[in-house]
N, C-alpha and C positions, 0 to 999 in steps of 0.2 A: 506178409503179402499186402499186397496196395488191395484199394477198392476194383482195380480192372484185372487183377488176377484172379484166377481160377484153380482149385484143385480140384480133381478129379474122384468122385464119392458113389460107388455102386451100393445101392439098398434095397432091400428086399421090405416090404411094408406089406400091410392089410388092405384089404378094397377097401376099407372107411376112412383109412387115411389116404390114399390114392385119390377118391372121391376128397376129400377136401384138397387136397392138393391141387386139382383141377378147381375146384371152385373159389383157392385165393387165386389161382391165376386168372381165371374171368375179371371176378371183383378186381383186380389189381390189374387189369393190362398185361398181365406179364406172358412169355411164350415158353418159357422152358419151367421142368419141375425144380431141377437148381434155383432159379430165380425165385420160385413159390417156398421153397425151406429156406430160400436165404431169409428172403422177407418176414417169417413166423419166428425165425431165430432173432432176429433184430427186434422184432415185437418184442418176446419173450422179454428179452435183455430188456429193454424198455419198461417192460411192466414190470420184471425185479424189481428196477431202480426204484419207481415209482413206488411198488411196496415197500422199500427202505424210508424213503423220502416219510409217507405215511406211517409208517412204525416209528420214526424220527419225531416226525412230528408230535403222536398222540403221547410218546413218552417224555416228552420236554413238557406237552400241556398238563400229564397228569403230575408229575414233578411238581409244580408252578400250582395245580391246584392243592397239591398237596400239603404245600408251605404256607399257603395263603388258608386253608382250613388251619391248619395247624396252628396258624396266630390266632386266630378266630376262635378257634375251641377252648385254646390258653386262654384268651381273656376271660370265654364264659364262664371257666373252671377257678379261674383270679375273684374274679363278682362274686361265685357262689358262696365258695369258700368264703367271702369277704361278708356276705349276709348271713351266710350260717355262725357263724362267730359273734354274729352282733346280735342275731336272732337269740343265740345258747344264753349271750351277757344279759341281753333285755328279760329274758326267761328267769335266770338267778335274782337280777336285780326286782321283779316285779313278785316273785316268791317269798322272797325277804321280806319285802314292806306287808304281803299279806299278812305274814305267818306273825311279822313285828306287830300290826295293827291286829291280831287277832280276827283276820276274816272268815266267816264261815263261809256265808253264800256271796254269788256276784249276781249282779245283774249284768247283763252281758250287752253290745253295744248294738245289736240290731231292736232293742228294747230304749235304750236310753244311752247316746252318747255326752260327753263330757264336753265342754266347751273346746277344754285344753286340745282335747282329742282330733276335737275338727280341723282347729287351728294346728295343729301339730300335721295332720291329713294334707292339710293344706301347702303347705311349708314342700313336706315331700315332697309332691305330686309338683311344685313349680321347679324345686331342684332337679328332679327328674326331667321334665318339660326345659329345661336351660344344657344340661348335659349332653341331654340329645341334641340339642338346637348346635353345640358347642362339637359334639363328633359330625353331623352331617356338612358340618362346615368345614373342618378339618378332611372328612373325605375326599371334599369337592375340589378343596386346595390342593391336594396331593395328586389329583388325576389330573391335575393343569402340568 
């Protein structure tokens, strides 16, 4: 059927729908109840769409955040891993020396830090500070 044909549709409806039916026809100019169903059905189909388009959308963006956590969490789980293992080695390796030098007690470093100590704090804390420096630049490049 073209847009200027017409079939022929007897319905039996409620007074609440009857009442809106008169009131898209106000709202809309239109004279006939035909006219006022065609126009709600055209809506409808419209706002389907629209709900497709929306469900389309939010599932490609959760997709996409998905992937982009997913690297994200990989790396945090890369690092940990990567510090617990140096953490476990530092742990063995500083047992040993105790246990070889015969330590009983320590003095502990919020009482007396070691020279080494600091400098060694030191050392970290700018390779830290150059890494970071080294991915926000790498980020910046990548979003160009």
């Amino acid at each position: 059927m073209s847009s200027e044909e017409k079939a022929r549709l007897r319905l039996s409806v409620n007074p609440e729908v009857l009442d809106y039916i008169e009131e898209i026809k106000e709202e809309q100019n239109l004279s006939f109840n035909g006219d006022a169903v065609s126009f709600l059905v055209a809506d409808y189909q419209r706002l389907k769409k629209e709900q497709w388009s929306l469900n389309y959308v939010a599932e490609v963006v959760s997709k996409n955040l998905h992937e982009t956590l997913k690297e994200e969490l990989t790396r945090i789980r890369l690092g940990t891993n990567n510090t617990d293992r140096n953490t476990q080695i530092i742990t063995e390796v500083l047992n040993g020396m105790l246990i070889n030098d015969n330590v009983e007690g320590l003095v502990t470093s919020d009482v007396m830090e070691a020279e080494g100590i600091t400098s060694a704090k030191n050392v970290v804390q700018e390779r830290i500070e150059n890494k970071r420096q080294k991915r926000v630049e790498w980020e910046v490049s990548r979003q160009k």
